[in-house]
N, C-alpha and C positions, 0 to 999 in steps of 0.2 A: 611569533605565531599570532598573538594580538594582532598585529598591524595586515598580518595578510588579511582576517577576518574583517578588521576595522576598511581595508581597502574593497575587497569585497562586497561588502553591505554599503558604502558609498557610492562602488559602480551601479550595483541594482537599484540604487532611487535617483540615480544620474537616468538610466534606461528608463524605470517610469517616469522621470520626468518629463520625458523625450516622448513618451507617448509608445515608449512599450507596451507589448501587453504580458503581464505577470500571470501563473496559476498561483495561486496560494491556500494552504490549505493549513487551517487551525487542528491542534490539538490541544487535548487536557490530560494531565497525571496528578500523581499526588503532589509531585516536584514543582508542580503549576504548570501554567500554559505556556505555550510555544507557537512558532510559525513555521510550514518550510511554503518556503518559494520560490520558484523554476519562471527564469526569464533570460532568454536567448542564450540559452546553452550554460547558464548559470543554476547551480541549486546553493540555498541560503537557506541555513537553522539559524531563528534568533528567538528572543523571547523580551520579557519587558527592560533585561538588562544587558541586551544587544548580539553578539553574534554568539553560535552554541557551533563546539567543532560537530562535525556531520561526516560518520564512518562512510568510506567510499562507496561499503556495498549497502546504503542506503540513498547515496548520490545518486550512483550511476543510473539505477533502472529506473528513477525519478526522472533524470537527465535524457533518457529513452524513451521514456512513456508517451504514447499519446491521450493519456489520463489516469487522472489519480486523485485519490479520496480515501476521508476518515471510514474506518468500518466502525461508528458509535456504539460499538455495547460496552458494556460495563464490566472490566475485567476482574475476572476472582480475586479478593486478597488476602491470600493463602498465610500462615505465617512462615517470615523467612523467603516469601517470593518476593521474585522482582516485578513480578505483574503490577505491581499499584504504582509504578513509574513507567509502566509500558502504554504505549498504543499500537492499533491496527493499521496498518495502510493497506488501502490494495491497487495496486497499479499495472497496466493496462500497457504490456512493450510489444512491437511489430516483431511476426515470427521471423521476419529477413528484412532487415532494417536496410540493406543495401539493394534490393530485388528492385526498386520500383511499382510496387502492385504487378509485377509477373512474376509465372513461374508456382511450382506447388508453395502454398502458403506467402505468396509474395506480399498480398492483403491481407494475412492473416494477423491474427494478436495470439502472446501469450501472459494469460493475466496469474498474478502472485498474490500473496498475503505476505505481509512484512511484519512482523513482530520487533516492532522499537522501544528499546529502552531509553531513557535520560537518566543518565547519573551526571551529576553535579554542570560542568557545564559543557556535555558533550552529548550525543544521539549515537548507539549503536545497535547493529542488527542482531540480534537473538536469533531469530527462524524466520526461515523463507517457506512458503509452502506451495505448490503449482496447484492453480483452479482450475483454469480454463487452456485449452493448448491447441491450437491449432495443426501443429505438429504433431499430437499423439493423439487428435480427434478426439480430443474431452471438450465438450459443450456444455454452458450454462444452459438450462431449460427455462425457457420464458417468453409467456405470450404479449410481454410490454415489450419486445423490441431488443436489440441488440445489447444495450445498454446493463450492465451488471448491477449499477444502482436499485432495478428493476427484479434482477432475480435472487439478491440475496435479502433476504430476513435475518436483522442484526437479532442475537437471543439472548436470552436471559441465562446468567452464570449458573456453569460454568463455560457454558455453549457462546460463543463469541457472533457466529452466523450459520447458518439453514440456508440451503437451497437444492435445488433440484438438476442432477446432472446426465447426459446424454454421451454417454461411453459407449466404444466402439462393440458391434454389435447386439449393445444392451436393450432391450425394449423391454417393459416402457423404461421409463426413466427411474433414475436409481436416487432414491432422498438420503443427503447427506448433510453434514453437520460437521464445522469446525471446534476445537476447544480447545484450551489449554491448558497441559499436564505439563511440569517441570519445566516451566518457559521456553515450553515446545509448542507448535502449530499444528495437533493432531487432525485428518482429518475420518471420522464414521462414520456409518451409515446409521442414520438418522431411526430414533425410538416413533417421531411423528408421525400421524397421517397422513 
């Protein structure tokens, strides 16, 4: 198993040396930091002591995405959780990845929260949560632009992020709020203004 890993993370600095282009995206836990990074159909967990194994269903919708990023808040650490070795991802997959931009949702995206843990030297997924869907007409609300970056507000614990959503027939817009309870990905409607 070593060796797949060790051949893996040679292919991916063989591609940037080629002049790939890599996403990579840093996290932090209590475990320490880590890396993953997605380049040409590749996703790689490593961290300062080289490759970390990487549960598939944290691969794949990485491998799918057309973007993906830290959600920086600072997660509870409850006694007895696993939260204080977890991170946030949220990533960003096409509602119909074979459509070509036609067709109902052929352009579309449906964006997730990933709840990742690290124990010792591997990454697996906890909880998946759905934001945004273009298939079931959930919309981020936000006047910066398409961009999610834009419409979530990372929050202070126990609330991991806030944003504002656009559900089918809902007017106006409905304020909700992620957190987590028992290394679940709850999502509420929001106590803010």
């Amino acid at each position: 198993m070593r060796n797949i890993f060790a051949t893996i993370s040679f292919l991916l600095s063989i591609l940037l040396a080629a002049g790939a282009h890599a996403d990579c995206l840093k996290l932090r836990s209590s475990a320490g930091s880590y890396e993953l990074c997605k380049a040409h159909d590749k996703v790689l967990a490593k961290d300062e002591h080289g490759a970390l194994k990487l549960d598939p269903r944290i691969s794949a919708p990485i491998d799918q995405s057309d973007d993906f990023f830290a959600v920086d808040a600072a997660l509870p650490k409850a006694e007895n959780s696993e939260a204080e070795n977890s991170a946030v991802i949220y990533v960003r997959i096409p509602s119909a990845p074979n459509a070509g931009g036609r067709g109902y949702c052929g352009a579309g995206d449906e964006d997730y929260m990933l709840l990742v843990e690290r124990k010792e030297r591997s990454l697996r997924l906890l909880d998946r949560l759905l934001i945004q869907s273009c298939l079931k007409n959930i919309s981020l609300a936000s006047d910066q632009g398409y961009d999610p970056r834009h419409a979530l507000k990372t929050g202070v614990s126990p609330v991991i992020a806030s944003f504002d959503l656009l559900l089918p027939g809902d007017s106006p817009v409905k304020k909700k709020q992620v957190i987590l309870k028992d290394n679940k990905l709850l999502m509420l409607d929001s106590t803010r203004p």
